[in-house]
C-alpha positions in Angstrom: 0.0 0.0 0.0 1.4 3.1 -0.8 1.6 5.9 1.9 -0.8 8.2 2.5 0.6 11.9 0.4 2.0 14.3 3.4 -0.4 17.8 4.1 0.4 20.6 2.2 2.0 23.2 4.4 -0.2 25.9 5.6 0.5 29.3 5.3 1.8 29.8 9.3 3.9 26.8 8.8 5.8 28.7 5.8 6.0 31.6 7.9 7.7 29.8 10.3 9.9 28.2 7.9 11.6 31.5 6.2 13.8 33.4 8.3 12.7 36.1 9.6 13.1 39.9 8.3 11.2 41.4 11.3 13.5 43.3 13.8 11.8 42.9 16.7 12.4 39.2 16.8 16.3 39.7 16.6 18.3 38.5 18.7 20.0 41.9 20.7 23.7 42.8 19.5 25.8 42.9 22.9 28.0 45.4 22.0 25.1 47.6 22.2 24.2 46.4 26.2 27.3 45.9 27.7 29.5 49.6 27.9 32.9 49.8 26.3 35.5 48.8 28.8 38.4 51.3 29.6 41.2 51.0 31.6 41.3 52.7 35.1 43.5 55.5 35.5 45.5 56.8 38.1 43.6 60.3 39.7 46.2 63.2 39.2 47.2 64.1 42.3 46.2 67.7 43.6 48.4 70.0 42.5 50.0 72.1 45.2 49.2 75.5 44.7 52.9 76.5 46.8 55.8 76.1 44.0 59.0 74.2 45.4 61.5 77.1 46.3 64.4 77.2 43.7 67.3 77.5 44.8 69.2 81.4 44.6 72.0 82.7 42.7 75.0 82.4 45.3 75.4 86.3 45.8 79.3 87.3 45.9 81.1 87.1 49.1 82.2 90.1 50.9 85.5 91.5 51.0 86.8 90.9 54.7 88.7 93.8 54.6 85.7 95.9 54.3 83.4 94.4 57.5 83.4 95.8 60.9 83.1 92.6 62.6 81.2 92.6 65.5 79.2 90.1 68.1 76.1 89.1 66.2 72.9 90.3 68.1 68.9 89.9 67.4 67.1 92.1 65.1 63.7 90.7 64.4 61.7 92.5 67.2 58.8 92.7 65.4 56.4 91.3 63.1 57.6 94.0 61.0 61.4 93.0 61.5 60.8 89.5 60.3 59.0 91.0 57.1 61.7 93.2 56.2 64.1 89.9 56.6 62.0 88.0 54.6 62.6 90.6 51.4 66.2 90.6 52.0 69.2 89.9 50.4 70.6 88.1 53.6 67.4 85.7 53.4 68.3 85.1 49.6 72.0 84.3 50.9 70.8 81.6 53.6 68.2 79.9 50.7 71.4 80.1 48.7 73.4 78.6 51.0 71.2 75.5 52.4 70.0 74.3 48.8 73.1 74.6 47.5 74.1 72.5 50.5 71.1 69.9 49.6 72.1 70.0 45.8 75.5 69.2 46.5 74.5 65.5 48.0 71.9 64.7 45.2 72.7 60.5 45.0 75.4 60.4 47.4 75.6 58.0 50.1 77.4 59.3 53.0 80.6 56.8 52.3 80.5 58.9 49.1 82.8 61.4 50.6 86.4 60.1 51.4 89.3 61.3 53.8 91.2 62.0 51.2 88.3 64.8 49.9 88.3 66.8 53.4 90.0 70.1 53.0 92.2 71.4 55.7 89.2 73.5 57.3 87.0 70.6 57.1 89.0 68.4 59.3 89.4 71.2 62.0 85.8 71.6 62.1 85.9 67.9 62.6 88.3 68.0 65.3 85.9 70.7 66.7 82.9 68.7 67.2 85.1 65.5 68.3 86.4 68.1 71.2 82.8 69.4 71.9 81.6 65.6 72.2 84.5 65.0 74.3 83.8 68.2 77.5 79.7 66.3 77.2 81.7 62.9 78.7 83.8 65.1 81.2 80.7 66.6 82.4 78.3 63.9 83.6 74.3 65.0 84.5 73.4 65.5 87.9 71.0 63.1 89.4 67.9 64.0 89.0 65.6 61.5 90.1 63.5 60.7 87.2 62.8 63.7 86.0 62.1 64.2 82.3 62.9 67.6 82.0 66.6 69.1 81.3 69.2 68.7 83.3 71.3 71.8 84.5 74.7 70.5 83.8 74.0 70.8 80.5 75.4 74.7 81.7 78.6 73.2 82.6 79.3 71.3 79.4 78.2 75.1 76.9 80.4 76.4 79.3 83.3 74.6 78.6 82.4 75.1 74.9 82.9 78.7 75.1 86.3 78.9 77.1 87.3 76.8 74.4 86.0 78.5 71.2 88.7 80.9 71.4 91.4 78.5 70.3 89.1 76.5 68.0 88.4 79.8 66.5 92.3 80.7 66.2 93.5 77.7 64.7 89.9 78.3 61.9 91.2 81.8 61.4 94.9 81.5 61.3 94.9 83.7 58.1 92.9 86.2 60.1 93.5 86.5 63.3 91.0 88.8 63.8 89.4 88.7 67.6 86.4 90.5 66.4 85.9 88.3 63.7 86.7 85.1 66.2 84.1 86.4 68.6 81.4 87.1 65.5 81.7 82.9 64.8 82.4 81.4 67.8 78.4 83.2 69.1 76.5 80.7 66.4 78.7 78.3 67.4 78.1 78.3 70.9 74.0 78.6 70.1 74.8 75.5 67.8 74.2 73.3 71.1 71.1 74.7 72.6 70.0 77.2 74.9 71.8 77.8 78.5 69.0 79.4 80.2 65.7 77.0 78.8 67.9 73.7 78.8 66.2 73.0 75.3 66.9 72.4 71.3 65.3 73.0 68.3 65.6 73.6 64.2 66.5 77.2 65.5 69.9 75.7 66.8 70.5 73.2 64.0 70.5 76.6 61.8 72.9 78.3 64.0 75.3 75.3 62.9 74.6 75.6 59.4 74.8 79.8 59.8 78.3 79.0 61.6 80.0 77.4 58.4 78.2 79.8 56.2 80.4 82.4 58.1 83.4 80.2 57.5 82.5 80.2 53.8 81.8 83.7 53.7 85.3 84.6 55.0 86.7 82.1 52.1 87.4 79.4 54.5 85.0 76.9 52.7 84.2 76.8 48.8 82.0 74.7 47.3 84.2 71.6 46.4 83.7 71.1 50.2 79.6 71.5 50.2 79.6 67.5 49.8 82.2 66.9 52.9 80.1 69.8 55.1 77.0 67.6 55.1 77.9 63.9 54.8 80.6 64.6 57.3 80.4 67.7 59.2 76.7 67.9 59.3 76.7 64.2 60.1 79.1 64.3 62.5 77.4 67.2 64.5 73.6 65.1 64.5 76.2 62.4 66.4 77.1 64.8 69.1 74.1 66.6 69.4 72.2 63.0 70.0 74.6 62.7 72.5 73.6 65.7 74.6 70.3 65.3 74.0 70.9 61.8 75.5 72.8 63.6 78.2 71.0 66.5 79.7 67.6 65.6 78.4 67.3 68.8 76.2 63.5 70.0 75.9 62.2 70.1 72.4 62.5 73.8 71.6 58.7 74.9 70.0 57.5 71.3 69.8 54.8 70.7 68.0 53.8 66.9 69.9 53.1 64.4 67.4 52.0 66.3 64.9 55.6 67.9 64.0 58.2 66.5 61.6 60.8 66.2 64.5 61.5 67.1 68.1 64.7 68.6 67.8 66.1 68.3 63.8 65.1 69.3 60.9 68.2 69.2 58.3 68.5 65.3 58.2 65.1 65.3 56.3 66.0 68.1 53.8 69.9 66.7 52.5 68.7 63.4 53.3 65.6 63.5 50.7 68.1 64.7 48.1 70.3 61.8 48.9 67.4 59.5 48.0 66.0 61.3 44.9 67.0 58.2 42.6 67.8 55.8 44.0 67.2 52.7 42.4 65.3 51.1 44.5 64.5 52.9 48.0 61.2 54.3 48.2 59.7 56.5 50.5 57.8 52.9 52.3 61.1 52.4 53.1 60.7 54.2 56.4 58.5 51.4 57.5 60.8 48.4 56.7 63.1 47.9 59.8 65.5 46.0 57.8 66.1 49.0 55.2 66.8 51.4 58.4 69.6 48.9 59.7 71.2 48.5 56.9 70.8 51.8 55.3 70.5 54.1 58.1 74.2 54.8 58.2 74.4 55.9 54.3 71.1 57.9 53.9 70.5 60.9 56.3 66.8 60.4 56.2 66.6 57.1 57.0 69.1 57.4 59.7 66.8 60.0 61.2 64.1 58.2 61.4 66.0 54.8 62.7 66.7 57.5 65.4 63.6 58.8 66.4 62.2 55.5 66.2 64.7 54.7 68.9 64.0 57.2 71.2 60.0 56.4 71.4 58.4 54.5 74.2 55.3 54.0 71.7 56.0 51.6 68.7 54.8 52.7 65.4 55.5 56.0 63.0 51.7 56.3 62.6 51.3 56.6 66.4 54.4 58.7 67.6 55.3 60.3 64.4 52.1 60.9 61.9 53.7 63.2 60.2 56.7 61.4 58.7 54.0 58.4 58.6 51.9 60.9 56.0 54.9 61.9 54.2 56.2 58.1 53.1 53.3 57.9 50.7 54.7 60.2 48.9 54.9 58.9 45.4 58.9 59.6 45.1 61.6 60.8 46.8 61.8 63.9 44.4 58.5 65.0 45.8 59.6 65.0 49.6 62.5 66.7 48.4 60.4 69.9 46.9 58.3 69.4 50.4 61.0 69.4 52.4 62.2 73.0 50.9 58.5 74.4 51.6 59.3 73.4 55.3 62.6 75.0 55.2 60.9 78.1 54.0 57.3 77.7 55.7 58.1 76.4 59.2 61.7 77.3 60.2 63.1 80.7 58.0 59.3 81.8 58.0 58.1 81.5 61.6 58.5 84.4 64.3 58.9 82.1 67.1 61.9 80.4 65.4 63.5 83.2 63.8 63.6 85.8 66.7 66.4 84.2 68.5 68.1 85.0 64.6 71.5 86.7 65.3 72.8 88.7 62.5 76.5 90.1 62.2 78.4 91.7 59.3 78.7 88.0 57.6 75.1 87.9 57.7 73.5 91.2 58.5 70.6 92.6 59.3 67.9 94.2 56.9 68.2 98.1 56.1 65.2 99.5 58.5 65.5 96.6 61.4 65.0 96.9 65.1 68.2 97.8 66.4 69.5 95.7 69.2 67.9 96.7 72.6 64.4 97.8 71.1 60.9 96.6 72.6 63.0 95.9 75.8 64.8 92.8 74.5 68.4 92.0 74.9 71.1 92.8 72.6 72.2 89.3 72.5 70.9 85.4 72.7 72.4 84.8 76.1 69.1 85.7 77.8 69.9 83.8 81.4 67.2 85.1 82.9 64.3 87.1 80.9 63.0 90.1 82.9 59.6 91.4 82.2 56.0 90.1 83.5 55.3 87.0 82.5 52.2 86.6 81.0 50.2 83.2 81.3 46.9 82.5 79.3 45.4 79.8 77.8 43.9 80.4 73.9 40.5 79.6 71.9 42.1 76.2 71.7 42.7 75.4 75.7 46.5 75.6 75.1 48.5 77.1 78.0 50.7 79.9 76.9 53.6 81.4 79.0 54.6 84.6 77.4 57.4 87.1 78.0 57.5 90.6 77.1 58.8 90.2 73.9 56.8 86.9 72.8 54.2 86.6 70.4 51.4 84.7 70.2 52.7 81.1 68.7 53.9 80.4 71.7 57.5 78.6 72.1 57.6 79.0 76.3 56.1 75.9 77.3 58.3 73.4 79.0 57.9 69.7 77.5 59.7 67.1 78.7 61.6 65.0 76.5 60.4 62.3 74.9 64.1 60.7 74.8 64.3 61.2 78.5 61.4 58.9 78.8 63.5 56.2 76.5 66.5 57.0 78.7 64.7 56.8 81.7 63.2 53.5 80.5 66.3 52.1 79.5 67.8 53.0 82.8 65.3 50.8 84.4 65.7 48.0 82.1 62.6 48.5 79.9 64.4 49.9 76.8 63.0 46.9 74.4 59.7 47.0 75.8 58.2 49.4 73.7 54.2 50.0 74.6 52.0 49.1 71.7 48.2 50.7 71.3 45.6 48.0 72.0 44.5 47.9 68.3 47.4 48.3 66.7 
């Protein structure tokens, strides 16, 4: 039997059968859905709105012949005083004479600078500080029970200092033996150390220092071939004494800002040491944080050597805790970039704050602004050797509940306040036997 003939298609079954031309029964192209992937890009950073101070053309140094040399003495009195400095040639001379000092260390390890590089002033200056180190071990602290605060031998050892600046000063100047000329070094020297009366330290001593060899090179003494040797041995060489008697006497942080500064007592390690780090291959600012990098780099790089140092002298573990500040700072996203921040500082915090900069002497190496105070106005004295300050004292506390203690001449960012030393506490601690134990925060 033959089989039955199939249906003949009906007319939805050949509808069915034809592809279909109608849109809306497409299928939907993805590339119309799903948005065009792009790569994610970095935000640009915020752009500070505070250029990085260049550095100034070295002005010509005087003739020595021509200077009435005389026992440098403070001049900014005023608000107005420190304005007038701030437009002056001297303050061109000092930016001159610090960047030019960083510049000359960009990518040099300390060991960069040999024995056979020191120039004949160099190593005196050396000898110097070895001497100065040497009257802090032949004059011991007085027990003191405890106490955190400084320690009044520390009048002993500056004045041992100055009956010995004399001859330090004659065998510096033995192609001038000028005692006016001595006496006009040998007073930043002797504020190099700290301050006799307050027992305390701060960036405003560090820059006597560097003030101290800019008189030596502004009397010809030092040229630039020696910038190099001034801070990766000199400058180095004075951070080792002055840790000493800070260690010693328990010097107060001059101005302290807590926490929230960059440093208790130095500021210049951070500056030449950020320019010793600009390229380096593989350093990078996180570097602060790696224990092992501060061992074994600490002694080549200023910086980190600084902060192996402070780290040491904390009874709090942690950068974030004791030291925010540098903690902020290693994120930076190179070296080049602390660098440029680091000159702000320079220029921001320590040349342009009052407090700081009106225990400033000024001489005929680096004098005074036409139109200054002259020594002895507003009822301050002539020099920095201020044993005792007369006057009223004034004591208020601000908007902010912080307790100021003001002399006559003191303004209102107040750098009067007595606070102990955080190394003391290490010292102290170390003296008990607790020197390892370092306290961590609960949640840390």
């Amino acid at each position: 039997m033959a089989p039955a003939p199939s249906a003949a298609p009906t007319e939805v079954d050949k509808t069915s059968a034809q592809p279909s031309s109608s849109p809306s029964l497409d299928l939907p192209s993805l590339k119309d859905r799903i948005p065009k992937l792009q790569p994610r890009r970095r935000k640009a950073e915020p752009a500070n709105p505070v250029p990085v101070p260049e550095t100034p053309a070295a002005p010509p140094r005087p003739d020595p012949a021509t200077l009435t040399f005389t026992v440098p003495s403070r001049r900014i009195l005023s608000p107005q005083d420190h304005q007038l400095f701030l437009s002056s040639p001297t303050y061109k001379l000092i930016l001159s004479f610090i960047f030019g000092l960083s510049e000359s260390v960009l990518d040099k390890p300390i060991s960069a600078v040999k024995d056979a590089d020191l120039s004949p002033t160099v190593k005196s200056i050396l000898a110097i500080l070895d001497e100065t180190e040497s009257l802090c071990l032949e004059s011991p602290p007085d027990d003191q029970g405890g106490s955190r605060f400084g320690n009044k031998t520390f009048r002993v050892f500056l004045d041992k200092v100055k009956q010995r600046s004399p001859s330090w000063h004659a065998t510096l100047l033995h192609n001038n033996p000028n005692p006016a000329a001595a006496a006009e070094l040998s007073a930043y020297l002797a504020q190099s150390f700290g301050n006799r009366s307050r027992i305390d330290y701060g960036s405003g001593h560090e820059l006597n220092f560097a003030m101290w060899l800019l008189c030596l090179h502004q009397l010809a003494l030092l040229e630039r071939a020696d910038f190099p040797a001034l801070v990766l041995r000199v400058f180095v060489r004075y951070l080792g004494v002055m840790r000493r008697v800070q260690s010693t006497y328990y010097l107060e942080p001059a101005g302290s800002h807590g926490v929230w500064g960059l440093d208790d007592y130095q500021f210049l390690p951070f500056l030449f040491g950020a320019s010793q780090l600009v390229h380096h291959p593989f350093l990078t600012p996180r570097a602060i944080h790696q224990e092992l990098a501060l061992e074994e780099f600490g002694a080549e790089f200023l910086y980190l050597g600084q902060v192996a140092f402070v780290n040491s002298t904390k009874t709090v573990k942690g950068l974030r805790w004791h030291s925010p500040m540098l903690d902020d700072i290693s994120s930076a996203k190179n070296w080049g970039k602390i660098e440029g921040g680091m000159r702000r500082m320079f220029v921001n915090e320590v040349l342009g704050k009052l407090p700081v900069m009106q225990h400033f002497l000024f001489g005929a190496l680096i004098p005074a602004a036409e139109g200054m105070s002259e020594p002895g106005e507003h009822g301050a004295k002539a020099g920095e050797d201020d044993e005792e300050e007369g006057g009223e004292v004034e004591v208020f506390d601000d908007k902010e509940g912080v307790r100021h203690v003001h002399q006559p001449t003191g303004w209102g960012d107040c750098c009067g306040i007595k606070v102990p030393s955080s190394l003391a506490a290490a010292e102290e601690m170390k003296k008990r036997g607790l020197g390892e134990q370092l306290r961590r925060i609960p949640f840390d």
